[in-house]
C-alpha positions as CSV (number, residue, x, y, z in Angstrom):
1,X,144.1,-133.9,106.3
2,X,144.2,-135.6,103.1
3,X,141.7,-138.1,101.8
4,X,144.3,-140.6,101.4
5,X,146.4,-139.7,104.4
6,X,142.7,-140.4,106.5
7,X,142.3,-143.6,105.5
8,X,146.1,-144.6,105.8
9,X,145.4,-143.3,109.5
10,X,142.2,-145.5,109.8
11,X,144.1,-148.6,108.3
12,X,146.7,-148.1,110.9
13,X,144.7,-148.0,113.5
14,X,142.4,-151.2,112.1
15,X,145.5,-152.8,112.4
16,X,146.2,-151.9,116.0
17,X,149.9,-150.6,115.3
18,X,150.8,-147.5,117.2
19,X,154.6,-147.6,116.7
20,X,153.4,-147.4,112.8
21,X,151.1,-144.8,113.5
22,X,153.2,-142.6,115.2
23,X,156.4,-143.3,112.6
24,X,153.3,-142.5,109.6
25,X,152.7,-138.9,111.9
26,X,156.4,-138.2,112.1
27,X,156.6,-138.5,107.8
28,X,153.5,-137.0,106.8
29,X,155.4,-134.2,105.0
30,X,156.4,-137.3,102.5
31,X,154.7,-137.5,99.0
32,X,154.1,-141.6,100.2
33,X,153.1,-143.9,102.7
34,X,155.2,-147.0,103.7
35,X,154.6,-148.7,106.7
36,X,155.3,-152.2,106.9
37,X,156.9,-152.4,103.5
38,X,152.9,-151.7,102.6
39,X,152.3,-148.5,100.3
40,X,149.3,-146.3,100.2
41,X,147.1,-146.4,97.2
42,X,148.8,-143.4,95.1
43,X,152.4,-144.7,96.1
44,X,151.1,-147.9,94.0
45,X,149.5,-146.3,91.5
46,X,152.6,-144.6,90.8
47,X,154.7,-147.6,90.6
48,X,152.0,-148.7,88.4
49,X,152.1,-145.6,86.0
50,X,155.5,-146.1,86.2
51,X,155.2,-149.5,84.8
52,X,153.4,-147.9,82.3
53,X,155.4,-144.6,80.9
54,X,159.0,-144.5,82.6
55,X,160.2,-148.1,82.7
56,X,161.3,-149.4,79.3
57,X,163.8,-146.0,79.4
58,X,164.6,-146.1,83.0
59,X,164.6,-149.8,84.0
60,X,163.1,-151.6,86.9
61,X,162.3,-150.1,89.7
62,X,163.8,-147.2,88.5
63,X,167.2,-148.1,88.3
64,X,168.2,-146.4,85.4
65,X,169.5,-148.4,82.4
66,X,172.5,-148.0,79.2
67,X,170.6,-145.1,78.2
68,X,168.6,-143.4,80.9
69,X,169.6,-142.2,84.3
70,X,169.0,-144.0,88.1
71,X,166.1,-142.0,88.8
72,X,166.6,-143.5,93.2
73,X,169.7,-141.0,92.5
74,X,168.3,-138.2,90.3
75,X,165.6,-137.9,92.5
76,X,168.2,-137.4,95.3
77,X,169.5,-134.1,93.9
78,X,166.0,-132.5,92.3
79,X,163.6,-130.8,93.8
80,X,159.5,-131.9,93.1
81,X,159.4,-129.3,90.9
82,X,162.7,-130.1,88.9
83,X,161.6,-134.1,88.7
84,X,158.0,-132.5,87.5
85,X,159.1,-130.1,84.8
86,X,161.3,-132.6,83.3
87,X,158.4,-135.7,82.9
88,X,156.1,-132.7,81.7
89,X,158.8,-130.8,78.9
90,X,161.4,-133.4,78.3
91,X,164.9,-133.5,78.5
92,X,167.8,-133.2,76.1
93,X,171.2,-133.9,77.4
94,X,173.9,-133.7,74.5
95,X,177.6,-134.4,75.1
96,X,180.4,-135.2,73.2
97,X,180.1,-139.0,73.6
98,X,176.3,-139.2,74.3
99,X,172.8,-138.3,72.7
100,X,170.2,-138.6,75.1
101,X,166.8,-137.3,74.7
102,X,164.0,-137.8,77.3
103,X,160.4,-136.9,75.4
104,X,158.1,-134.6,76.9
105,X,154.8,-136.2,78.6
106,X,153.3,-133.1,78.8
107,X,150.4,-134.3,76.9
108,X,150.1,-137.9,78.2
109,X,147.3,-138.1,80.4
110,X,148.4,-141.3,82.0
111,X,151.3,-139.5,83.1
112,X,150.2,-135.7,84.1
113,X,147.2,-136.4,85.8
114,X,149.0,-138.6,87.8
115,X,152.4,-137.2,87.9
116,X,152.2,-136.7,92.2
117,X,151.7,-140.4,92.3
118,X,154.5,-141.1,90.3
119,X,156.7,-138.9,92.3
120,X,155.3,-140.5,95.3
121,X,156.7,-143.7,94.1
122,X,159.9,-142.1,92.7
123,X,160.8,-140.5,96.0
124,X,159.8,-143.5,98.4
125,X,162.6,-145.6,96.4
126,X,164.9,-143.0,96.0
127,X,164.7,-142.7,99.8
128,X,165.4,-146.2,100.2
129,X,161.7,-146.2,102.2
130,X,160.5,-148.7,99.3
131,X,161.9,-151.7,98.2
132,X,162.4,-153.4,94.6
133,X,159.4,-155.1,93.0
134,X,156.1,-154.7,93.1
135,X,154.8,-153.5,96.8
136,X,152.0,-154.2,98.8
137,X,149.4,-152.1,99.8
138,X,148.5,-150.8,102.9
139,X,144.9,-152.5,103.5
140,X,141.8,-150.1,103.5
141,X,139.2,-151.0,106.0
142,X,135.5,-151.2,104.4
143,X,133.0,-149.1,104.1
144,X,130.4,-149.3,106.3
């Protein structure tokens, strides 16, 4: 078990919510934790690198805008490793009508070193597990 999943797991159980619990066991092949509406700590960080790198193309929330694509339905339709090899090399998409050019962030550390949080983030909205806005955490019991 994961660092992160353990101390989702002890947060759950701080809180005293088995039904969570047991709906966080039955998800813990997903690249996020959402229970409550709350997020884990690398499910936020990726909306927060999001913020950062992906927004001003993609919209809020990832919603896509006049110029860049939904990424709640991209993300539908690709595969981890399709979403990561485009953030990493870039896109161009040239049609008739259309231009459009997504840059590599291959060498933006912001972005690669923490491309699974953005794709945590990514794949909680675009499975409609994750709201619009800016979510919550999932409190994290202290240390002792």
């Amino acid at each position: 078990m994961s660092t992160r999943n353990l101390i989702v797991g002890i947060s759950v159980l701080a809180i005293g919510s088995l039904v969570a619990f047991s709906s966080y066991a039955e998800d813990a092949d997903k690249p996020y934790v959402v229970i409550d509406g709350k997020v884990d700590q690398a499910t936020y960080n990726g909306y927060r690198r999001y913020g950062d790198a992906c927004l001003r193309c993609h919209g809020p929330d990832a919603g896509g805008s006049s110029y860049a694509p939904d990424l709640t339905e991209s993300l539908k339709h690709m595969t981890k490793e399709e979403v990561e090899g485009t953030i990493i090399n870039g896109r161009k998409n040239v049609t008739t009508s259309q231009d459009n050019v997504m840059p590599s962030f291959g060498e933006v550390e912001d972005v690669v070193l923490y491309i699974d949080d953005i794709y945590g983030y990514l794949k909680a909205r675009s499975d409609g597990a994750l709201g619009r806005g800016r979510p919550q955490r999932i409190p994290v019991p202290p240390k002792n």
